[in-house]
N, C-alpha and C positions, 0 to 999 in steps of 0.2 A: 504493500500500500504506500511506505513513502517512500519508495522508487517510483514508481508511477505522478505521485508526487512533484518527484523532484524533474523527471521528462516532462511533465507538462510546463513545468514553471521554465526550466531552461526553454522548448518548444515558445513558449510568449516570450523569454526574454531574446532570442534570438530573433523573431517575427519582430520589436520594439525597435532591434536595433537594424534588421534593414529598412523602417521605415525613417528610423532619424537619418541613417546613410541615404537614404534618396531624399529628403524634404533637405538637405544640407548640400548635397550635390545640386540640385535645383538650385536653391536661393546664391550658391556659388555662381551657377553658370550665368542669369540673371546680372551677379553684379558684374560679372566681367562682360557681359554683353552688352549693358546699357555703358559700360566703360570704354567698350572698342567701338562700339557704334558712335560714341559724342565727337571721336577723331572725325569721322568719315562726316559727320554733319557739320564741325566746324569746317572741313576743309571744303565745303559748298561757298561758305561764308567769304572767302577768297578768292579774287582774280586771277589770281597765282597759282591756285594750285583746285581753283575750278574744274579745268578739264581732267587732270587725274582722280579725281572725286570722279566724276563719273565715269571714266573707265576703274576703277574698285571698285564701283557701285554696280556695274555691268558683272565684272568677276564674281562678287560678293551676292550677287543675283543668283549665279548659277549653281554657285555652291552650296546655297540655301535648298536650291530646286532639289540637288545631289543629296543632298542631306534630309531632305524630306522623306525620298526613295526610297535611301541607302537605310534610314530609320525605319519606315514601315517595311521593309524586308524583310531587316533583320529581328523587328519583334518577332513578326510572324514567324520567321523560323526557330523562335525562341521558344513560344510559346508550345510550336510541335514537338518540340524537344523535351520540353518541362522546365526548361533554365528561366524560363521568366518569372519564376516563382520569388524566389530567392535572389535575384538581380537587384544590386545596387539602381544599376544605370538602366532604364526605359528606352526601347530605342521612340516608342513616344515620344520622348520627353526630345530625343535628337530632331525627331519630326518636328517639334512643336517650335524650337528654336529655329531649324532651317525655315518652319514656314516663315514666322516672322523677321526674318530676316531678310528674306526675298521681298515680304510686303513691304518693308520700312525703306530696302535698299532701293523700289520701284518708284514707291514715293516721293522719297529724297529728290530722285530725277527727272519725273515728271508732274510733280505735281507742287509740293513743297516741304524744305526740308528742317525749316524750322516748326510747322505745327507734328510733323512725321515725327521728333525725339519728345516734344511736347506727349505726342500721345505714347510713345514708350512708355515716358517716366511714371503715366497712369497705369498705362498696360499692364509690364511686367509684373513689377511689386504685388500687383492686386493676382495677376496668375499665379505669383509664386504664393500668395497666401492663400488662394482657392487651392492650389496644391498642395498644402497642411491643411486644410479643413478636409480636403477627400479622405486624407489618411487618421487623423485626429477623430474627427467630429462624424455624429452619426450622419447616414448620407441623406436625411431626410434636411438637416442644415445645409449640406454641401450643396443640393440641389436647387434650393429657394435663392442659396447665395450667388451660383452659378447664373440663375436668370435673373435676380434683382440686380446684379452687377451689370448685366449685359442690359437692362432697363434702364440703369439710372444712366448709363452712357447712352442710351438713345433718347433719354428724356431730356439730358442736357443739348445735346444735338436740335430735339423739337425748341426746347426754350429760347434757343440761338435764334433759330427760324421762325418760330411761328411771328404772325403780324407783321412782316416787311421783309422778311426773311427769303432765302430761296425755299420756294415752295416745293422745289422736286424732293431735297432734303427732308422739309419737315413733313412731307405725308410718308416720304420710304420709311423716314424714323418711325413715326406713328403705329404706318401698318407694319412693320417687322416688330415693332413691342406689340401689339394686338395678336401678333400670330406666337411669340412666342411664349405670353400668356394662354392662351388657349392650347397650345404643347403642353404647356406645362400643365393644365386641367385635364387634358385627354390623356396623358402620361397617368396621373394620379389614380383617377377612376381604372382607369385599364388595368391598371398591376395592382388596385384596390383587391382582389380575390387571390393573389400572385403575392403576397407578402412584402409587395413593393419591388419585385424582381419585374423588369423587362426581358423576353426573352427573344434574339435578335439572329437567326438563325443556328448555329451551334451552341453559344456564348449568351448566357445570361446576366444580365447589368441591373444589379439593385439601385433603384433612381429614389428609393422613399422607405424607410421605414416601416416593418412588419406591425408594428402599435402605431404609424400615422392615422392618425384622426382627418379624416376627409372633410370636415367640414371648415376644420382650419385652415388644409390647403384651400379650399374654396375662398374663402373670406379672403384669404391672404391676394389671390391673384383676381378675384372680384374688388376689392378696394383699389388695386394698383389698375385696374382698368380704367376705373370712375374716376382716377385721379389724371389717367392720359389724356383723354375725354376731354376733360376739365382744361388742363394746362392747354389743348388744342384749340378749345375753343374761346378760350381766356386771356391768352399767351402770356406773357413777361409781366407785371412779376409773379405771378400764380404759377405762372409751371415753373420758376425757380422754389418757390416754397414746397410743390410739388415733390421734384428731386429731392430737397432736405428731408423730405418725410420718408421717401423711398430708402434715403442713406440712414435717418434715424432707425427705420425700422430694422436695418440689417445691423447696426450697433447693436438695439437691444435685443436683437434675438441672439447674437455671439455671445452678449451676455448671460444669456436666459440656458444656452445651452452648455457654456463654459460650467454655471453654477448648476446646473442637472446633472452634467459630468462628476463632480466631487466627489 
């Protein structure tokens, strides 16, 4: 009996510690990213050294693309293998960096390269912290945070626009948080019988919690509706109060969940 004991506790402590090895690898790659990308977007800033900014950024494109690939390959053959279990390093996590890097590096050069690091230094930090709450927090947090993150970035997007704004903007913002609320409602009820598991051809993805209470998810993505609605139809400054209520709301539920965890 305490041999059995004692495997399972090692079994958890071992499971503990590749997960602070990946959330620490992560938040590593993060800061060296946003550190090698500020080079390439000061050297835009420059007459001088303009045109090799964009031939990097050209390189630096394709290597992202390489890196996206070379990541989803290599998970998958990870996972056929069983080594993905027990892996430090995601090749996810490889994809997830080549993609954005390809996006930031396309930006930079066609579009602009000062709001391009602007929205990194939003980006990352917030990915690399969605990425401790998937492995921390139960995944019914992770879930809510996932799209209310991805709402308060489109509600800030509508609050820009809306009233004088470009209008192509603030309806795509609109309808892509409309649609993503309603995922996220159809998500909830679907795997409502499923214990909160999706199951997605082979590979089954827990998106919510086996004791989620559906009625909170409801509420929760029923308010955040009436409140885009509002800000849409309202604009500035009601959809900036909007957003802060979006942001308070994901404070206090980190809190609410931190203190549930104890």
């Amino acid at each position: 009996m305490k041999e059995k004991k004692m495997a399972k506790a090692q079994k958890v402590q071992k499971q503990q510690d590749i997960i602070t090895n990946r959330v620490l690898i992560f938040f590593g790659f993060t800061a060296v990213f946003l550190w090698a990308i500020s080079y390439l977007s000061r050297a835009f800033d420059y007459a001088s050294s303009f045109q090799a900014a964009n031939i990097a950024a050209v390189v630096l494109m394709v290597v992202g693309a390489a890196a996206v690939v070379a990541g989803l390959v290599w998970q998958s053959a990870r996972i056929r293998s069983g080594a993905a279990r027990d892996a430090a390093l995601s090749g996810y996590v490889i994809a997830w960096f080549g993609l954005v890097l390809t996006l930031s590096c396309a930006m930079m050069m066609f579009y602009s390269y000062t709001l391009a690091m602007r929205l990194l230094y939003v980006l990352m930090p917030v990915s690399a912290v969605l990425y401790l709450i998937y492995y921390v927090y139960p995944r019914e947090f992770f879930t809510v945070c996932l799209t209310h993150s991805s709402l308060a970035f489109l509600m800030w997007a509508l609050a820009k626009t809306a009233r004088g704004g470009d209008p192509v903007i603030c309806y795509a913002s609109f309808g892509l948080a409309v649609l993503i609320c309603a995922a996220a409602l159809a998500l909830a009820y679907k795997t409502r019988g499923t214990d909160g598991v999706l199951t997605v051809g082979s590979r089954r993805i827990a998106v919510f919690n086996k004791t989620t209470n559906i009625r909170y998810i409801t509420a929760v993505y029923a308010v955040t509706l009436v409140l885009l609605v509002a800000a849409l139809l309202l604009g500035a400054p009601l959809a900036f109060y909007a957003l802060y209520a979006v942001l308070a709301f994901i404070a206090v539920s980190a809190v609410y969940y931190t203190v549930r965890m104890l």
